[in-house]
N, C-alpha and C positions, 0 to 999 in steps of 0.2 A: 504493500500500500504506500502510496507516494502521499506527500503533503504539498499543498499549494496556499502560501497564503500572501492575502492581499492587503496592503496595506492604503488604506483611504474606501469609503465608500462616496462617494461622488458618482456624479454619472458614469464615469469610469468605468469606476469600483467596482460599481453597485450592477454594472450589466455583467462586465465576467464575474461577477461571483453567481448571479442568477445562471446566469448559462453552464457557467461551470458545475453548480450545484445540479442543475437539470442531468446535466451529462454524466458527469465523473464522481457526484456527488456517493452515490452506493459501494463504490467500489475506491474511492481514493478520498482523503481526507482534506477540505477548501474553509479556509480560516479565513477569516475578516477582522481584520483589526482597524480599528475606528476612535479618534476621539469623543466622536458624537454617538448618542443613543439612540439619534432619530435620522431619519434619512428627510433632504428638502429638494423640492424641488424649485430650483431659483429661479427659475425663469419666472416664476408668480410672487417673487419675493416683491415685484415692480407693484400690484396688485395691495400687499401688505402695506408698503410704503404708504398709500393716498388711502387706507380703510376700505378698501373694498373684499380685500376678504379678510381671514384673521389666518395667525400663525399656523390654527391647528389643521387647515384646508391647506396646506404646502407643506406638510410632517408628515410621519407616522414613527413609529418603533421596529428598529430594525431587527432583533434579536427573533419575535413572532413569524415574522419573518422568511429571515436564513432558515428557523426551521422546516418550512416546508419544502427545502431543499436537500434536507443536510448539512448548512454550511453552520461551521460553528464561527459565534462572534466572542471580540475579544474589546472591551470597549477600553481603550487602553491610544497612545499616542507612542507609534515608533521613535526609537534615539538612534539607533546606530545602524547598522549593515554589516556583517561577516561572512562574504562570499566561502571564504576560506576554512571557516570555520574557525576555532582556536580551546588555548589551553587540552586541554583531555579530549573536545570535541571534534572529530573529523566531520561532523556533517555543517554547513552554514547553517548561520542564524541571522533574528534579527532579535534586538532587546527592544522592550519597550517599558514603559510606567501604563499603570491603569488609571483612567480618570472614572472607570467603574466606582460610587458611590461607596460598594460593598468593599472594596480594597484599593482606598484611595493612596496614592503616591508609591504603590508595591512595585517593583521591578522584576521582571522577568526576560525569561531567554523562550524564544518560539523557533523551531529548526524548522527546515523547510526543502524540500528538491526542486519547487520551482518559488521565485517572488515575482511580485506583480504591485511595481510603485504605482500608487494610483493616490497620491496624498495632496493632488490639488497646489493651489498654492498658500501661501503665507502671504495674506493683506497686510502688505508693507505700509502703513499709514506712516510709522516714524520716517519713511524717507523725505515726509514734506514736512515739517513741523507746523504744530496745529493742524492736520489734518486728521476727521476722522472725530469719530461719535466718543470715543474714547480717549478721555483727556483733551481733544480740539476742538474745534469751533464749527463742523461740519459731519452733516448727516451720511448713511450708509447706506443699503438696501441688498449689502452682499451676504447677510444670514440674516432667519427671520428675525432674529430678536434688533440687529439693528433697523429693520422696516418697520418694526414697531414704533421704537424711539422716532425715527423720522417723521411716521403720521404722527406723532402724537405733537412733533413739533409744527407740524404743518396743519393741523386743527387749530393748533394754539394760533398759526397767522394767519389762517382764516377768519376764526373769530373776530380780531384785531381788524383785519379789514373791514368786518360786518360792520363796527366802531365807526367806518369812515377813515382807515388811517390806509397809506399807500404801502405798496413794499419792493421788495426787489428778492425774486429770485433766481440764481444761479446752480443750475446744470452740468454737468459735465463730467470732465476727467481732473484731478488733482494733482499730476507729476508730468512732466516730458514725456517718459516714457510710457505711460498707461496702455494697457488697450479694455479689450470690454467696452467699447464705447457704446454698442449696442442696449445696454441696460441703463444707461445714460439715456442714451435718445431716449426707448422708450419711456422712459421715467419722467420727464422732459414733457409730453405729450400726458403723459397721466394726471398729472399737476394742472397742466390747461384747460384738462377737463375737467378735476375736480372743483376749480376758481369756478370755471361757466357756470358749472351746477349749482353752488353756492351763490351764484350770483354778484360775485365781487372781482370780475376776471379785469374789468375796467381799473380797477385799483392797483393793478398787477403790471409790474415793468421784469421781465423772463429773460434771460441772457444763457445762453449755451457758449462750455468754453471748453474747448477741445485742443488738444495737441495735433490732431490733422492735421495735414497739408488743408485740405479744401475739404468741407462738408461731407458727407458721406463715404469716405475714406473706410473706415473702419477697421484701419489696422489692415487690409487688403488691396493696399495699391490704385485703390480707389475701382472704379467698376463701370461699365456701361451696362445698360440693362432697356429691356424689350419692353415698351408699353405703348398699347394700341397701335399697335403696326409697327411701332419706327421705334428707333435705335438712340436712348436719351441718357449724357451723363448722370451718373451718381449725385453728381454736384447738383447737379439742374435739378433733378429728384426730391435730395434732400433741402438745399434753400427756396423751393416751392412749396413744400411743406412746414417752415420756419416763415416766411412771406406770409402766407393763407391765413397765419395763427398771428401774426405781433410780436413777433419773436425775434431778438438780438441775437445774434452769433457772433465768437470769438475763436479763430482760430490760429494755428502756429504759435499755440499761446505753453507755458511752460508753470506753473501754478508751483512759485517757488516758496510761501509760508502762507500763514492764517491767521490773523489775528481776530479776536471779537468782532463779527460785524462786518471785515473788510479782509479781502485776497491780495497777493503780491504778486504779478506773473511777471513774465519774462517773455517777449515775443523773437520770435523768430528772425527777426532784425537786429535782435540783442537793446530794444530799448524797455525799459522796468515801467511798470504799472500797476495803477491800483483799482479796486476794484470793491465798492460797499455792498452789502448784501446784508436782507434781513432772514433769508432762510436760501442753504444752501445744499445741495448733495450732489458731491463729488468721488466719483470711483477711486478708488488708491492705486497706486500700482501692484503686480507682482512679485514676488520670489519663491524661489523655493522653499519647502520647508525645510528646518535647521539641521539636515539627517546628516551624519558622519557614517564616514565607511573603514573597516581595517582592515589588514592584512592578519596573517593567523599566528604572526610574532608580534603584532599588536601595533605595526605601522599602521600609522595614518595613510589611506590611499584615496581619503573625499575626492580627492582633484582628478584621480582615475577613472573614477564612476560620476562626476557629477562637475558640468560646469559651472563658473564663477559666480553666474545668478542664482546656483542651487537645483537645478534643474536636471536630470537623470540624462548620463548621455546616451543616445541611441544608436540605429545605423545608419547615421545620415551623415553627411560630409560637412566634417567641424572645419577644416582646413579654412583658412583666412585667405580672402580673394574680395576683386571689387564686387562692389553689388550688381553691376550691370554683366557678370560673369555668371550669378547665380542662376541656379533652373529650378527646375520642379525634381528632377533628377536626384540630386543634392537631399530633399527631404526624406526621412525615415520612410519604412515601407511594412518593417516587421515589428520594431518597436525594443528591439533585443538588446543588451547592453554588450556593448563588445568584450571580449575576453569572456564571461559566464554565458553561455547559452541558456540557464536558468533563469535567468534575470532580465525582466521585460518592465516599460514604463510606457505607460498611458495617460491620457487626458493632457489634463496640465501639467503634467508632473514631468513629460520629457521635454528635453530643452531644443528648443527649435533649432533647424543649421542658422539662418539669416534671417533679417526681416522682410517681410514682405512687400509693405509702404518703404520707399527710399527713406535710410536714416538722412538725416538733419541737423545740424549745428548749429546756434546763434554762435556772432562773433566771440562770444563770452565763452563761447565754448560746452555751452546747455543744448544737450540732445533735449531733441523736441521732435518726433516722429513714433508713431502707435507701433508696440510691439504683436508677433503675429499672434489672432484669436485662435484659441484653440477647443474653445466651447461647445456645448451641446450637441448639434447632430454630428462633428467629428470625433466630437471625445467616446459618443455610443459607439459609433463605428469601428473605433479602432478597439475599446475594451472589448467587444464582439470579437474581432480581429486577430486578437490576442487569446481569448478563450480559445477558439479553435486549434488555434497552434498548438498549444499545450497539451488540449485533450488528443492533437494525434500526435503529439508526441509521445506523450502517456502512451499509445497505443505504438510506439515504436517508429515513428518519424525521425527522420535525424536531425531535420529543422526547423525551422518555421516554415508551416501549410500556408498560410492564407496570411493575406499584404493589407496593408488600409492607407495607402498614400495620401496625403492630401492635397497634392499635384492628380489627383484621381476621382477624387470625391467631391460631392456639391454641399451647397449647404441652405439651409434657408431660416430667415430670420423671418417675424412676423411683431412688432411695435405694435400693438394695440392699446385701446384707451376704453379705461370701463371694463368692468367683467358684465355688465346687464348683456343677457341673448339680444334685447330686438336694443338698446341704443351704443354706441360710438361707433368706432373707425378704427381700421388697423392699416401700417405699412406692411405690404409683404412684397418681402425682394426672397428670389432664389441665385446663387451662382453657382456654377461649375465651370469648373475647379474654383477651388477654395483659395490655392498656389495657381497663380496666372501659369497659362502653358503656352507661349508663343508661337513653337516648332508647331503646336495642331489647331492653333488660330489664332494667324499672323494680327488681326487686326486689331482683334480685341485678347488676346491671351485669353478667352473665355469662350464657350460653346453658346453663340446666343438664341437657338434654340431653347435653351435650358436655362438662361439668364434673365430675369426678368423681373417688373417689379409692379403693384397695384396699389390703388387707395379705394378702402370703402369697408363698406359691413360685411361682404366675404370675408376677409382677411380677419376681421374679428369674432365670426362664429368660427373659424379655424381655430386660431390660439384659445378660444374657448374651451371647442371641443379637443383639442392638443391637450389642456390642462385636464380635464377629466382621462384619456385617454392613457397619459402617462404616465399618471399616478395609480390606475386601474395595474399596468402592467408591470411597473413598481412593486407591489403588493403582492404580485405575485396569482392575479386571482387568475379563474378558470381563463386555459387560451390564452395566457398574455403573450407564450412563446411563438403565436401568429400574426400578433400584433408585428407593423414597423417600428424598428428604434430610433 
């Protein structure tokens, strides 16, 4: 009997341990280790944010769970990595602490023959000072409990407006380097509508501030997309949708501290700015989370397994070249860790080769350019991706079966406003590829067949029915495994 376990339940996580449990579960042992007790679905965290739904409609408990698969859970936060194994031990391990209530701060060793990083990232709020619901001056919306904090602060300026008083609110990204900008927008457009509904949207001056080059960027090179016949930038896209609404945009902007009430950025020309605000919520950037790696004489080998953001390296080519060198080529395809064939990284958690938006310098020397999204429908696809491999390995494969490029795969985003079935409006853009392919479409690096992008109430009975739909297969209930991921 082989052991597989997983470290992060994220969407990642959370599909290969379901599939793996489906599969291999009876006959091989699939561990999940997890800080949290509950699984979320964030994409509704946007939802939580403005009160439209509450925490426990984007939750449940993971542990109920894993059992209907076999997987056992370990609610506990990995520390370290031991490919090698060490002391007395020849099999690898990983250590972890339990944030388990029943055995708080315990430390433990779990062995393993195959790992599977899937730990997401680490909300780097400290890399902007004052940024971030936590100790800063700035709201969240990336776990449920900070979307709570935010509505609560966003009631509170509501109210205040009902008063008669004006406000200012700010959107966005809060580092140079951020990406997510997607949960931003949408987030952005939820606020708009909850002022309308409230009836105080006149009181309201709305400013989006993004590290983009140009509008709808999103951390992908930006995009052309297919509506109603013809062929219309990203840009035009999204400042048509910012126009329509009353809405400020700021972009090539660098969001360098926070004080009470007022932002500091830094534009892309290198001149300094400020910025007042009576409610704000700004994405943080990423990193990795703080994991150490050793060797089995107890060297330190982090830098081996893991680049300098933290990030799991995979099989994609790190080697340092211009940007306009880069391809689709270059990205990971199996998600393997070089040197261990046991050791696989998904979601967020591996480290991309390059970025996808050209990086960016102010004269200052402040990168300001979105690093590449690695969210949602990639992140399933590849923890998909990744179970398979395994399970025929398990069954005596010598490698990785099955690839999940993202020079390969499409993706689609959908911004909605309001969770009500019969009122608001959604963005919905599709791309393929995720990584521009220029060799297979010279014009736009993208299939525009398949690229495309809408406004209206389709797009919001979608994400609608997306959120019931993926928490249905989440859970595990009857048929989720014919569900799409």
């Amino acid at each position: 009997m082989a052991r597989i376990v997983i470290l992060g339940a994220g969407i990642s996580g959370h599909t290969a341990a379901r599939y793996l449990g489906k599969w291999v579960g009876k006959t091989h042992e699939v561990v999940v280790v997890s800080p949290n007790a509950t699984w979320n679905w964030i994409p509704s965290n946007v939802w939580v944010g403005v009160g439209e739904m509450t925490e426990k409609q984007v939750t449940f408990p993971l542990e109920p769970v894993y059992k209907k698969v076999n997987v056992k859970f370990h609610q506990a936060r990995a520390l370290s990595i031991h490919p090698q194994g060490g002391d007395a031990s020849v099999q690898p391990y990983v250590t972890v602490e339990y944030t388990d209530p029943r055995r708080p701060g315990e430390t433990a060793r779990i062995t393993y023959d195959y790992l599977i990083n899937a730990t997401g990232p680490k909300l780097n709020f400290s890399a902007t000072p004052g940024l971030g619901p936590d100790g800063g001056y700035t709201t969240s919306v990336c776990t449920p409990g900070h979307a709570l904090e935010a509505n609560q602060q966003l009631q509170a300026t509501i109210a205040a407006m009902q008063r008669g008083e004006q406000k200012t609110f700010v959107v966005g990204t809060g580092h140079g380097m951020c990406t997510c900008q997607g949960a931003a927008f949408e987030y952005i457009y939820n606020v708009d509508h909850s002022l309308r509904e409230a009836g105080v949207r006149d009181k309201a001056r709305m400013v989006w501030i993004s590290n983009e080059y140009e509008l709808g960027d999103f951390g992908m090179g930006g995009v052309h997309i297919r509506r109603g016949g013809y062929i219309t930038n990203g840009k035009v896209f999204a400042e048509s949708m910012m126009v329509e609404r009353g809405m400020e945009w700021i972009v090539r902007a660098a969001v360098k501290r926070v004080e009470p009430g007022k932002l500091h950025y830094e534009t892309l020309d290198g001149q300094e700015h400020e910025l007042a605000f009576d409610f704000a919520m700004l994405i943080p950037p990423f990193a990795g989370q703080p994991l150490t790696a050793f060797a089995k004489d107890g060297t330190d080998i982090t830098k081996d397994l893991f680049a300098p953001n933290g990030f799991m390296k995979v099989d994609a080519d790190y080697n340092p070249k211009p940007y306009e060198e880069w391809s689709k080529a270059d990205w990971p395809r199996t998600y393997q860790t070089p040197g261990y064939r046991n050791i696989f990284a998904i979601g967020i958690a591996f480290a991309p080769p390059h970025a996808i938006s050209k990086p960016m310098q102010s004269p200052n020397g402040t990168s300001i350019s979105p690093t590449p999204p690695r969210t949602g429908m990639p992140s399933a696809a590849i923890g998909k991706a990744v179970a398979e491999s395994i399970r025929d390995m398990l069954d005596g494969a010598p490698e990785p079966t099955h690839t999940a490029s993202m020079g390969e795969m499409g993706a689609a985003c959908v911004a909605s406003t309001g969770s009500h079935i019969l009122k608001g409006s959604a963005a919905t853009m599709t791309v393929f590829p995720v990584v521009p392919d220029y060799e297979a479409y010279p014009d736009y690096g993208r299939d525009m067949d398949l690229t495309f992008g809408e406004i209206g109430l389709a797009g919001h009975w979608m994400k609608y029915i997306l959120h019931h739909v993926f928490l249905y297969q989440a859970k595990l209930r009857p048929f989720w495994s014919v569900l799409p991921d």
